[in-house]
C-alpha positions in Angstrom: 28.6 9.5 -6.7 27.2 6.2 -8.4 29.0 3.7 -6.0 26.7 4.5 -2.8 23.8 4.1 -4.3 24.8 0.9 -6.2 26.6 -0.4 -3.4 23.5 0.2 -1.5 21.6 -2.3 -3.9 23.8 -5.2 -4.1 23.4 -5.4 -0.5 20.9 -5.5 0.6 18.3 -5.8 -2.7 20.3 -8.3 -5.1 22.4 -10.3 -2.3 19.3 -11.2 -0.3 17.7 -12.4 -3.6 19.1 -15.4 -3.0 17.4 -16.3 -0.8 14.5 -17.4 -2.8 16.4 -20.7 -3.6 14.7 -22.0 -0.1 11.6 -21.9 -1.2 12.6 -25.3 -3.2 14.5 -26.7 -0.4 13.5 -28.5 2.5 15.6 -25.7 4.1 17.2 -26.6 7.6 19.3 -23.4 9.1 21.9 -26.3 9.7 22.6 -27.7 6.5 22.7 -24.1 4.9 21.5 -23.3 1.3 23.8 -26.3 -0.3 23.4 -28.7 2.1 19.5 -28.8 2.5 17.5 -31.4 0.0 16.0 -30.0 -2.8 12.4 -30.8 -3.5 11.0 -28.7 -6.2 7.9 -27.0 -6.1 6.8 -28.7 -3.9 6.0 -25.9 -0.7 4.0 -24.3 -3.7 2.0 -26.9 -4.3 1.3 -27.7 -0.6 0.0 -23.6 -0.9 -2.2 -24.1 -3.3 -3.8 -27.1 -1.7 -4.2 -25.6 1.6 -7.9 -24.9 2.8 -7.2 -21.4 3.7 -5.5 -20.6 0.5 -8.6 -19.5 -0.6 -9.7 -17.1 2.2 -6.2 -15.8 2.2 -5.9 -14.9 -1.3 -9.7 -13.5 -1.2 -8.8 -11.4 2.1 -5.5 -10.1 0.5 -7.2 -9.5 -2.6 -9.9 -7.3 -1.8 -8.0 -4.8 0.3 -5.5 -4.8 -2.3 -8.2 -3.5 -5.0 -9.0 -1.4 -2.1 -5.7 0.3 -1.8 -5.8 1.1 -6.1 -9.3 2.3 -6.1 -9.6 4.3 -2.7 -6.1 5.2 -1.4 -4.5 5.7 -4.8 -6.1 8.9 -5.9 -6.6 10.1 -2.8 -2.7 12.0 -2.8 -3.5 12.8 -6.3 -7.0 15.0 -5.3 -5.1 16.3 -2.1 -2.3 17.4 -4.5 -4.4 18.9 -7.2 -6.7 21.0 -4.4 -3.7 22.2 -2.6 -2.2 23.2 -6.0 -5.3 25.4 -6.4 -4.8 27.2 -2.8 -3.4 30.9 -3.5 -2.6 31.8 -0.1 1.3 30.3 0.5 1.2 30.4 4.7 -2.3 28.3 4.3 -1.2 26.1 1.8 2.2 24.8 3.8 0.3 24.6 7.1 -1.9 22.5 5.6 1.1 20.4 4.0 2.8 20.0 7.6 -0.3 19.0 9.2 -1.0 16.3 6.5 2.6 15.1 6.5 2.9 15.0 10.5 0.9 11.4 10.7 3.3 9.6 8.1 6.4 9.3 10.6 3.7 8.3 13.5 4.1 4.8 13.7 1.4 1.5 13.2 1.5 0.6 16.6 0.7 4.7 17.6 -1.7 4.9 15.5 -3.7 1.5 16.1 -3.6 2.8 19.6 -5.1 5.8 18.8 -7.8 3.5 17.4 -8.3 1.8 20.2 -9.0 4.5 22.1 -11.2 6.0 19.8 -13.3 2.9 18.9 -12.9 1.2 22.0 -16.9 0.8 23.5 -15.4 1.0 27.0 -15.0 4.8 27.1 -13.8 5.4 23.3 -15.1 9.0 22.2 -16.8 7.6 19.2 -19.0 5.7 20.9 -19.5 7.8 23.6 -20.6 10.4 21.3 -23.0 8.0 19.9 -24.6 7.2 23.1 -25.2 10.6 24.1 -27.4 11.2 21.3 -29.3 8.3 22.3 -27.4 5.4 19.9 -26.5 1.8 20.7 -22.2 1.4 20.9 -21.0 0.1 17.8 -18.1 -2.2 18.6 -15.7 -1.6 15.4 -13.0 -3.0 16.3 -14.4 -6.6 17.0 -16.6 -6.6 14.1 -15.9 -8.3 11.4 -18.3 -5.8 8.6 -15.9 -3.0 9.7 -12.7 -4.3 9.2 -11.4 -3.4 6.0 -13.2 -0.2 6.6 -10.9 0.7 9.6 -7.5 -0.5 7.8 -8.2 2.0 4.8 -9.4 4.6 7.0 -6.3 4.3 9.1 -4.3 4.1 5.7 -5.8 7.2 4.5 -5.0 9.1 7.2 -1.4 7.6 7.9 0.0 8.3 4.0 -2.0 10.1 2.0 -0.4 13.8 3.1 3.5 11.4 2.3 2.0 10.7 -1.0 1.4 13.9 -1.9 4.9 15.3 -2.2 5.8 13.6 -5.8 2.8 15.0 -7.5 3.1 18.3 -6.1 6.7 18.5 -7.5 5.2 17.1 -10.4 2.8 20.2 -10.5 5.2 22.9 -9.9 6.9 21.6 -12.8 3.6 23.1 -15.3 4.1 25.2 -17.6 2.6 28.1 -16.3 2.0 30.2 -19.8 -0.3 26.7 -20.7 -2.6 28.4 -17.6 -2.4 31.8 -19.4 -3.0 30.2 -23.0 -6.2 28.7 -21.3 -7.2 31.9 -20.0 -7.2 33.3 -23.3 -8.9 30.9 -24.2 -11.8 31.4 -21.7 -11.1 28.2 -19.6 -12.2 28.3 -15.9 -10.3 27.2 -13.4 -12.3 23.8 -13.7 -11.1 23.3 -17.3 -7.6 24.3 -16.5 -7.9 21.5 -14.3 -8.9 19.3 -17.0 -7.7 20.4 -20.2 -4.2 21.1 -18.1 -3.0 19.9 -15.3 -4.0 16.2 -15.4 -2.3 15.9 -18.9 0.5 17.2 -17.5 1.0 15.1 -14.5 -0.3 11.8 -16.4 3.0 10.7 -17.1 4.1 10.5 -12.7 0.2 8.9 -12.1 0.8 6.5 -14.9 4.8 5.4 -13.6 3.7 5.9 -9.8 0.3 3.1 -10.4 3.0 0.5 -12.4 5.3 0.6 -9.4 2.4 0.3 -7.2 0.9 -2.6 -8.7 4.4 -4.4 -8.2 3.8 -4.2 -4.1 -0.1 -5.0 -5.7 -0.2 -8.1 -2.8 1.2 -5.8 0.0 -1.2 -5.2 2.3 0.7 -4.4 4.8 1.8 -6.6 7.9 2.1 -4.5 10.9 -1.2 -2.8 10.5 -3.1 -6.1 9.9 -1.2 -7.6 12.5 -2.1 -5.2 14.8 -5.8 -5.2 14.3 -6.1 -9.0 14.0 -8.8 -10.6 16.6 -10.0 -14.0 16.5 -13.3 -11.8 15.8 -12.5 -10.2 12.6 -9.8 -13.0 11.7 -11.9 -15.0 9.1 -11.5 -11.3 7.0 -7.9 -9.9 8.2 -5.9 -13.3 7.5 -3.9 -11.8 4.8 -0.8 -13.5 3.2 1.5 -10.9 5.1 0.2 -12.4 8.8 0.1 -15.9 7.1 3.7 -15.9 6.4 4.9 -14.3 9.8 2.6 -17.6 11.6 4.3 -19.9 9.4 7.7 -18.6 8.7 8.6 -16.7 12.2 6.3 -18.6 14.7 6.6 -22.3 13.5 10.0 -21.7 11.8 8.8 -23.4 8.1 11.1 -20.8 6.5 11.3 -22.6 3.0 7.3 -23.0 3.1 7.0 -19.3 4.0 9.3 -18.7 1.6 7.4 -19.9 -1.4 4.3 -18.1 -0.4 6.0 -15.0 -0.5 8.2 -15.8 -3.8 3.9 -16.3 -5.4 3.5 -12.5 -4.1 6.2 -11.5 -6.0 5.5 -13.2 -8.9 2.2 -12.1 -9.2 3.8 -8.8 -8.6 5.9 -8.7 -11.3 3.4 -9.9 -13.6 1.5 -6.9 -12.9 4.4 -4.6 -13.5 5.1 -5.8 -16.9 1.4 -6.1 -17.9 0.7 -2.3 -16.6 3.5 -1.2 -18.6 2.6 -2.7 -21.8 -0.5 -1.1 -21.8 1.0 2.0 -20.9 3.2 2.1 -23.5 -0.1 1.3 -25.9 -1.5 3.8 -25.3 1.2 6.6 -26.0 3.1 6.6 -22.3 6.6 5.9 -21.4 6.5 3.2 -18.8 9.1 2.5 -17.0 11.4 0.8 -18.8 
C-alpha cells in the first residue's frame, strides 16, 4: 500500500529536484546538465542586482502577507460558523455551494471578472451608474489590484479550505461541550474555551506548511489580470520567471530565481516550527 504513494514521490517530487543544479550552470538544452559550464552563483547575483528586483520582491511580498492575514483565517471562521449551524440539510447546502467555485478554473473565473467589472456593460458598474455614480474601472486600476486578486481568492478556495478543519471539528470531544454547559459557558465561550483549543494543533501545522508556498502568489491568476496598467503592482516573481524562463528561454536564470523562493520558503518552515514547538505544539517534524 506504501509503494504508490512513495513511488509517486520519487517521480515526480525528488527526481525533478535535480533540476536545481541549472541554476549554477550556464544551462544550454544541448549540452545537457553535464555538459553545460558551471558558473556558480552567479544567475543569483545578476537577481539581486537587477532594478526590478526590488519591485518584484515588494509586489510578491505584500500579497503574500495578504494571503496569511486575510485568506488564512477566513476557512477557519467559515468552519467554525458552519460547525455552529444545527440544521444538517442547511448546513451541507451551504458546504456544496461554497465548494462548487474551487474546481471552477482561473481563467473562468477572471472572466467572470471581466464581466462583472468591465465599465463597458459590467453589472457593477452599471449598478453604480444608475444610482447616479461615475464607472469605476477596476480592472485597469492600479489602487484595486491586490484588492481584486484576494477577493477572487476568497471566493475561489476558501469553501476547499474548509474541509480539513471541519474534520478537525467533528473530531471534539463532545462531553468537553457538556462539561462547559455545566459549567454555565455560552455558546460564545464554548467557542473559546473549546473548540479553538482543540483545533489549534491543524491551524498551527496547516500555517507552517503554508508559509513554505509563503512566496506563491500564484501565476495563473496574476497572469491573467496583468495589464501594462496595473503592472508596476502585479509583477510578481511567478510572471517574472514565466517572461524569463518560458518566453526568452533563460532557463538556468529563471531557475535561480525560483531556487531564492524556495529557499526563503524553507526558511520559514523551519523558523515557524521552532516556535511552535516553543510554545507547547507539535510541529511538523
Amino acid at each position: 500500500m506504501l509503494a504508490p504513494g512513495v513511488l509517486y514521490f520519487i517521480l515526480f517530487k525528488y527526481a525533478p529536484m535535480w533540476g536545481i543544479l541549472i541554476a549554477f550552470q550556464d544551462y544550454s538544452p544541448f549540452t545537457g546538465f553535464w555538459g553545460s559550464p558551471w558558473i556558480g552563483f552567479e544567475h543569483f547575483t545578476t537577481f539581486f542586482n537587477e532594478p526590478q528586483f526590488g519591485q518584484l520582491f515588494a509586489n510578491t511580498l505584500i500579497l503574500a502577507v495578504y494571503n496569511i492575514v486575510f485568506f488564512f483565517p477566513l476557512p477557519i471562521i467559515i468552519a467554525l460558523l458552519l460547525n455552529e449551524v444545527r440544521k444538517e440539510v442547511f448546513k451541507r447546502t451551504v458546504q456544496s455551494l461554497i465548494y462548487i467555485p474551487h474546481f471552477i478554473s482561473w481563467v473562468v473565473v477572471v472572466g467572470l471578472a471581466y464581466i462583472l467589472f468591465t465599465t463597458e456593460g459590467g453589472i457593477v458598474n452599471e449598478i453604480i451608474t444608475s444610482y447616479g455614480g461615475e464607472k469605476i474601472n477596476l480592472l485597469l486600476n492600479k489602487d484595486w489590484f491586490r484588492t481584486m486578486i484576494m477577493g477572487e481568492m476568497m471566493w475561489k478556495e476558501t469553501g476547499w479550505g474548509t474541509i480539513l478543519f471541519l474534520a478537525a471539528l467533528a473530531g471534539v470531544d463532545t462531553q468537553l461541550y457538556e462539561a462547559a454547559r455545566i459549567d454555565g459557558a455560552g455558546r460564545w465561550k464554548q467557542l473559546i474555551h473549546v473548540t479553538l483549543p482543540a483545533i489549534r494543533g491543524t491551524i498551527v501545522v496547516l500555517l507552517i506548511l503554508r508559509l513554505g508556498h509563503f512566496l506563491d502568489v500564484g501565476f495563473e491568476q496574476i497572469f491573467l489580470m496583468l495589464n501594462p496598467m496595473n503592472r508596476e503592482v502585479g509583477e510578481v516573481f511567478e510572471t517574472y520567471v514565466y517572461e524569463r524562463g518560458i518566453q526568452q528561454g533563460d532557463f538556468s536564470y529563471s531557475t535561480a530565481v525560483n531556487l531564492f523562493k524556495s529557499i526563503i520558503g524553507i526558511t520559514l518552515v523551519v523558523c515557524a516550527n521552532f516556535f511552535a514547538k516553543k510554545v507547547g505544539e507539535e510541529g511538523i517534524y
